[in-house]
DOLO-278014 format. One line per field, with one value per residue (C-alpha): residue number from 1; x, y, z. Coordinates in steps of 0.1 Angstrom, whole numbers. Layout:
BEGIN
n	[NUM, ...]
u	[X, ...]
v	[Y, ...]
w	[Z, ...]
END
This chain:
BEGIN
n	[1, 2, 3, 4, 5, 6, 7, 8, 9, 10, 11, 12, 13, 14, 15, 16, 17, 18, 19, 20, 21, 22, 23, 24, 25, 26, 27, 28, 29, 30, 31, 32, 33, 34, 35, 36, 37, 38, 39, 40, 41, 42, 43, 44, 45, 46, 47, 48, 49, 50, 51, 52, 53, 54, 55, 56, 57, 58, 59, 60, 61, 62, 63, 64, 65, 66, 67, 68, 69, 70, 71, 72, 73, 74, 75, 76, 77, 78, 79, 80, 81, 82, 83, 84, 85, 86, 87, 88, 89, 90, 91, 92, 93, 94, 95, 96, 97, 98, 99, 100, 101, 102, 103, 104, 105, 106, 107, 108, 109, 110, 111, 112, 113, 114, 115, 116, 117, 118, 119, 120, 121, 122, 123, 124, 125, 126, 127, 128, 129, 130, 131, 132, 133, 134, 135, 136, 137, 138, 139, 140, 141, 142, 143, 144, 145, 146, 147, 148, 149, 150, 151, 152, 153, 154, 155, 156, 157, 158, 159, 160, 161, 162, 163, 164, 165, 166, 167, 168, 169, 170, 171, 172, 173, 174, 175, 176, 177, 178, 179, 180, 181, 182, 183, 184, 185, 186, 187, 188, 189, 190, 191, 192, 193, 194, 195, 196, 197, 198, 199, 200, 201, 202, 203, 204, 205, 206, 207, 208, 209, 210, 211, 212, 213, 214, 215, 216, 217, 218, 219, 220, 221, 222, 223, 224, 225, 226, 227, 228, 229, 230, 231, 232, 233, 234, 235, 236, 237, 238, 239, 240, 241, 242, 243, 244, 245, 246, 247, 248, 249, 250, 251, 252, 253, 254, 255, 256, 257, 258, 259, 260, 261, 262, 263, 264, 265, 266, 267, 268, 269, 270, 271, 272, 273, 274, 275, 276, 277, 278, 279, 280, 281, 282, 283, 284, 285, 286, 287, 288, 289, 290, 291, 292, 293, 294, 295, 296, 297, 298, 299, 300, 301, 302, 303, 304, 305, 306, 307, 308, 309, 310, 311, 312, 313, 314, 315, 316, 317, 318, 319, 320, 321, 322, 323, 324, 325, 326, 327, 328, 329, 330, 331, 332, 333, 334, 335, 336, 337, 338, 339, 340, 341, 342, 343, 344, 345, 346, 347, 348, 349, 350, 351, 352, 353, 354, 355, 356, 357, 358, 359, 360, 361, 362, 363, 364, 365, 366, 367, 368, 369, 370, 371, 372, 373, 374, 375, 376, 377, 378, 379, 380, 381, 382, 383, 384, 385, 386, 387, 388, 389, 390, 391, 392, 393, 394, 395, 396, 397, 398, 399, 400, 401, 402, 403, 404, 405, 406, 407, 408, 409, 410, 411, 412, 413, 414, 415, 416, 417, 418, 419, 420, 421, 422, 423, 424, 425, 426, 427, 428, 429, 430, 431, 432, 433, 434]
u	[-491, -507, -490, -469, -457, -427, -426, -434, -419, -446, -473, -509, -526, -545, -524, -501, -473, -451, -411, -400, -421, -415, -377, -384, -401, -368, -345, -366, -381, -356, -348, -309, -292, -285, -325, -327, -299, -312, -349, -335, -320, -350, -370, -345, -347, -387, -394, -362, -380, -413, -404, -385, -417, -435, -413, -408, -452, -448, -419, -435, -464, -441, -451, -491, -491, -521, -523, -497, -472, -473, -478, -509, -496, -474, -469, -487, -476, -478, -503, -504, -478, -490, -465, -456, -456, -424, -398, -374, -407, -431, -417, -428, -430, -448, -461, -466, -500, -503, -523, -538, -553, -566, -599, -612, -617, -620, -584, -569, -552, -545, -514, -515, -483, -470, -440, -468, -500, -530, -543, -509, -504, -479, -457, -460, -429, -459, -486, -470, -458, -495, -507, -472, -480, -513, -505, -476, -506, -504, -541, -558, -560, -523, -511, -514, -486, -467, -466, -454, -429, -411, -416, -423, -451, -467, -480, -512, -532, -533, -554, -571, -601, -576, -565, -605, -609, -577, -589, -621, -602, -580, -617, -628, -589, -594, -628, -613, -583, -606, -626, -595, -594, -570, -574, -537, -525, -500, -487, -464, -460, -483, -481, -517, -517, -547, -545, -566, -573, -598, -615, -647, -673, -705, -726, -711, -684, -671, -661, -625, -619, -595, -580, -569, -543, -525, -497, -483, -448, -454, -435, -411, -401, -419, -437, -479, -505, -533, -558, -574, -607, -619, -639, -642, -624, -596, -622, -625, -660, -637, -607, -631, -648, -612, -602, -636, -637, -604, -614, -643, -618, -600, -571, -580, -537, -531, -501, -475, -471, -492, -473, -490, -490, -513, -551, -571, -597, -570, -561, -595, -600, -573, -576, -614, -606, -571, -571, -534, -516, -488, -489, -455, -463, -441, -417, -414, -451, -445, -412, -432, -461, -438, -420, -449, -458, -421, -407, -391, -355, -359, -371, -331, -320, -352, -352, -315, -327, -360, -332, -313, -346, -352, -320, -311, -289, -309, -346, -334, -312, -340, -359, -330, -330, -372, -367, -343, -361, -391, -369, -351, -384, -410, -411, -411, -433, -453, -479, -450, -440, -471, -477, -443, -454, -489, -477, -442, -448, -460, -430, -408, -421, -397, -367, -389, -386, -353, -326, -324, -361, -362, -354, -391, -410, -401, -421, -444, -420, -427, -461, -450, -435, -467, -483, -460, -473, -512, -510, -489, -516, -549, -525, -522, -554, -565, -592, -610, -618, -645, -641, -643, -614, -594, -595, -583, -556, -542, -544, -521, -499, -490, -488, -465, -445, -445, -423, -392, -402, -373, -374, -373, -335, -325, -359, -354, -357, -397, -401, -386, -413, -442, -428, -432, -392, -385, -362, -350, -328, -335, -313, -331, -328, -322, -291, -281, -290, -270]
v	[-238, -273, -295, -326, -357, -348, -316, -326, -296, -273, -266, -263, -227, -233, -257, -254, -278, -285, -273, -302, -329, -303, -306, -347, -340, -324, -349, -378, -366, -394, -430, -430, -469, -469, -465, -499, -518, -510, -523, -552, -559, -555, -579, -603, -604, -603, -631, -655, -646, -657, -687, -695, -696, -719, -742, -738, -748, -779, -791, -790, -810, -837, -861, -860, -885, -907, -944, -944, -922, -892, -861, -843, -807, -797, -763, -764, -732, -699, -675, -641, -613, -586, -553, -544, -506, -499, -467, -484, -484, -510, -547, -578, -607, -641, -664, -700, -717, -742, -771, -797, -826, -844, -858, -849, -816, -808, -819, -794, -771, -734, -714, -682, -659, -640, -623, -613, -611, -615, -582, -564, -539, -513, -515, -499, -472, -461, -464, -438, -418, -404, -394, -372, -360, -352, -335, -316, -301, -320, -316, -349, -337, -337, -370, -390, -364, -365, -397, -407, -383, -402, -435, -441, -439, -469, -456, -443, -468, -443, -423, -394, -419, -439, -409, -401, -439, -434, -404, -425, -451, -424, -417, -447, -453, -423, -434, -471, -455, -426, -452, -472, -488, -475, -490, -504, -468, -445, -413, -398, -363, -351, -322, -301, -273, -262, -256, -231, -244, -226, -253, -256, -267, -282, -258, -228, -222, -192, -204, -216, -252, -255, -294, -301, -323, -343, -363, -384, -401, -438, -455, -465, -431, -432, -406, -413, -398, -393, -377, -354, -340, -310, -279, -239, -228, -239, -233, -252, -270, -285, -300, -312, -334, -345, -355, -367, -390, -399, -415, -430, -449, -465, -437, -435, -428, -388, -373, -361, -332, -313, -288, -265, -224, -200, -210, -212, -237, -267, -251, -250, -284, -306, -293, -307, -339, -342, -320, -339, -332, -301, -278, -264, -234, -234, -215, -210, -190, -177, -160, -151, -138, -115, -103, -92, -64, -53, -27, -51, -33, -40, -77, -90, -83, -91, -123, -131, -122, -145, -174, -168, -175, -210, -223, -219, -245, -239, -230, -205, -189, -192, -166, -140, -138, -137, -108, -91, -86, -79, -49, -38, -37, -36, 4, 6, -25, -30, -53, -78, -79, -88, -115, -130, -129, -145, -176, -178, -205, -228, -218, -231, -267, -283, -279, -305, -335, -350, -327, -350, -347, -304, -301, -321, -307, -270, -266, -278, -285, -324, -314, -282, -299, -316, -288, -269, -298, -294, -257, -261, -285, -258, -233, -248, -259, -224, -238, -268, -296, -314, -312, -355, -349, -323, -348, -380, -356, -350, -382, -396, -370, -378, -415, -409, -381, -407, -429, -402, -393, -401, -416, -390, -386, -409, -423, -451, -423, -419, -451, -425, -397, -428, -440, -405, -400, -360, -339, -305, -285, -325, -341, -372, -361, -393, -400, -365, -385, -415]
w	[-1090, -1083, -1054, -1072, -1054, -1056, -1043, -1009, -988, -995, -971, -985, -981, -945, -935, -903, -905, -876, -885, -874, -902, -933, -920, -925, -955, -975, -955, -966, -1001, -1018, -1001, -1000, -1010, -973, -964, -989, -974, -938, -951, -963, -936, -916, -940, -933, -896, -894, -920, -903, -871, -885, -904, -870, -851, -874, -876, -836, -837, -857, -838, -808, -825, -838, -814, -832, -855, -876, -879, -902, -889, -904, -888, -881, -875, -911, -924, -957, -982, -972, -965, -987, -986, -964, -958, -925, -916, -896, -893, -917, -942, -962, -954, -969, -951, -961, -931, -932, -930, -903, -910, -885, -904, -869, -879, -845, -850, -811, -807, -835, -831, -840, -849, -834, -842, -819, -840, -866, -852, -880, -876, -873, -905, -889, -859, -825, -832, -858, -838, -814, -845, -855, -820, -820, -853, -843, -809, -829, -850, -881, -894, -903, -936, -942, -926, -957, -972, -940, -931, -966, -966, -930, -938, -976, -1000, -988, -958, -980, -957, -929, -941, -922, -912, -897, -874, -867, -857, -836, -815, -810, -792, -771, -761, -747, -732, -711, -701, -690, -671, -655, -642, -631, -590, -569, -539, -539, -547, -527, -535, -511, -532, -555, -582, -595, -622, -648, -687, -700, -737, -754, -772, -786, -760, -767, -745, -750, -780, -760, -726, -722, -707, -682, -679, -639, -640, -608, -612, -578, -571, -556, -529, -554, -564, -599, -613, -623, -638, -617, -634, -657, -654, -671, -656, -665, -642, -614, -587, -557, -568, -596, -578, -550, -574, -590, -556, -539, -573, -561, -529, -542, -564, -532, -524, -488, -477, -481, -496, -480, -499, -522, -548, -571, -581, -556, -573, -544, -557, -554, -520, -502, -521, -506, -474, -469, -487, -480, -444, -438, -466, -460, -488, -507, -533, -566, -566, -606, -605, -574, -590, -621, -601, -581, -608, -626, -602, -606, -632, -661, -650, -617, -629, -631, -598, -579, -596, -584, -546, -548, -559, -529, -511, -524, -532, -492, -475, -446, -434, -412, -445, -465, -438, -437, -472, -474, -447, -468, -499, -481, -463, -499, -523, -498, -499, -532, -545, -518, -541, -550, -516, -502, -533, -518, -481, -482, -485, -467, -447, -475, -501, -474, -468, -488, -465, -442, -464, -479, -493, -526, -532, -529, -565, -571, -545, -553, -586, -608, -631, -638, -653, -671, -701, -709, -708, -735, -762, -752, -759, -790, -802, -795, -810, -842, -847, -838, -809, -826, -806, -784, -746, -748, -778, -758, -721, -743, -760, -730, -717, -747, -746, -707, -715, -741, -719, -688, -708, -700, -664, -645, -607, -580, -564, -541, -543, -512, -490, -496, -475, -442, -453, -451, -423, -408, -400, -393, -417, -407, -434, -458, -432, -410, -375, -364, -383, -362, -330, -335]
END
């Protein structure tokens, strides 16, 4: 059976749709009279808003007059209906033309809207709506259906050129921001983990591109992209160059703390570019990499001991209860034992810094979430993609992720870790000496 317009729920043979948009699809197949009357309502408030402005030009250009007193600046008729793309759907809106009749033509001058901007045809809400749709897996192919299908049959003008032209520009964004200055740059903690995407590469179809991403918390207690650079593997080679780049780029001041999972290549990296940096393993791989040399129904109690590990009051708690698994599964699982051990020191550093900040420093958790989407996106679209395509992906997806990363805890306190201040079990010692 052919695909109709109005059957809009079904998914084309080769085509992976997202849950989510074929659940839009069904709840949006019909506009409701409460989707017109919120419209309306919409076209009411952009064209006041508009007019308003106009008006607001040629006021201010009152005082212009000619030889016989009239005025030079008038608004004279209207320019043609355009529709504006929004999340309520197609609006219409008409703008005033401005006219300046001064016969000096150096002296005129122009009307340049800032409500509705000339070359605007959808609004931002949209904008970030097809890079989601994209990341989600929606294949470029299909937008036209499913952007209809949220926001109304008139959104046939984004077409899958449109979304071709768009992943051009996420291109030459990441290109701009990789090449950013950070010479006014500080990050007190910073977080480093790899995706292996297997994508296809230009020299060899076969190999499986691994995306290094860093993300840094600033003196303010907010939460940055660093960057993301792209290499086969997590070796040490690769994360040098991320971080020598770095440097080159003006961040001389090294963190404070560096957390990532057990790869060596970011390890022997930071430690030649970054020698003063103390390093803090996470303790989610850690967990997972222990657990996987366990038997799965030994898995449930072993996992509740490594817990009583980290979540310690106290440094010299957290040992004990290191020393005790060690002494309950070391005779028995000697391999996850010694996974645990090899980096003690380093799973522990967190109890040096602030007690409010442990729950950041601990894992890789702030950078996992992004993660999730970028895998869910190669996934779906079964491997296809440029190594350029797959870098600028990422990139968008962190911008548009950054938008909900939250402050660090009881951020003020970063300016005691710059300032050098010492924390034993997250409490300042010299609050203990006073």
């Amino acid at each position: 059976m052919s695909k109709t317009k109005t059957d809009r729920t079904k998914v084309p043979v080769g085509q992976a749709l997202d849950p989510e948009v074929i659940s839009f699809r069904a709840q949006f197949d019909e506009r409701s009279p409460l989707d017109e009357i919120v419209r309306e309502g919409a076209r009411r408030m952009l064209q006041t808003a508009v007019d308003a402005e106009v008006d607001a030009f040629v006021a201010m250009h009152a005082d212009r007059t000619d030889e016989h007193g009239r005025r030079l600046v008038v608004k004279n008729g209207s320019l043609p209906e355009r529709d504006i793309l929004t999340g309520a759907g197609a609006i219409p809106v008409t703008q005033g033309r401005v006219r300046d009749n001064d016969p000096d033509r150096e002296k005129r001058v122009a009307f340049s809207p800032s409500v509705l901007p000339s070359y605007l045809r959808k609004t931002k809400a949209i904008e970030e709506l097809i890079p989601w749709l994209y990341l989600k897996g929606i294949s470029t192919g299909d937008f036209n259906e499913a952007l209809q299908s949220l926001v109304g049959e008139r959104a046939a003008g984004l077409s899958p050129n449109v979304v071709c032209r768009l992943k051009d520009q996420w291109c030459s964004e990441y290109d701009d921001w990789s090449k950013r200055d950070l010479s006014n740059k500080q990050y007190v903690y910073i977080w480093a983990d790899g995706i292996h995407a297997k994508v296809r590469l230009e020299d060899d179809a076969n190999k499986k591109q691994c995306l290094l991403v860093l993300m840094g918390a600033t003196p303010e207690g907010q939460k940055e992209l660093i960057a993301v650079l792209d290499g086969y593997r997590e070796s040490e080679q690769s994360w040098c160059e991320l971080l020598v780049d770095l440097k080159q780029r003006g961040l001389q001041l090294s963190p404070k703390v560096a957390v990532g999972d057990g790869a060596l290549g970011f390890w022997a990296a930071i430690r030649k570019v970054f020698p003063e940096t103390r390093e803090q393993r996470c303790w989610v791989h850690k967990t997972a990499n222990v657990l996987n040399k366990m038997p799965k129904s030994v898995q449930p109690k072993a996992k509740g001991d490594l817990h009583e590990i980290w979540q310690a009051e106290t440094k010299d708690d957290a040992n004990k209860a290191f020393d005790e698994f060690i002494e309950k599964y070391g005779a028995k699982y000697a391999a996850a034992c010694d996974c645990l051990k090899k980096d003690r020191d380093e799973l522990l550093t967190f109890y040096d810094f602030p007690a409010e900040h442990w729950s950041h420093l601990r894992t890789t958790n702030p950078i996992e979430s992004t993660f999730a989407t970028i895998r869910l996106r190669h996934r779906k679209t079964k491997g296809s993609g440029t190594r350029r395509a797959s870098l600028a992906m990422m990139f968008k997806l962190a911008q548009s992720a950054s938008k909900k990363w939250r402050r660090l805890n009881c951020h003020e306190k970063i300016t005691l870790v710059i300032e050098g201040r010492s924390f034993k079990d997250g409490i300042m010692q010299d609050d203990i000496a006073a």
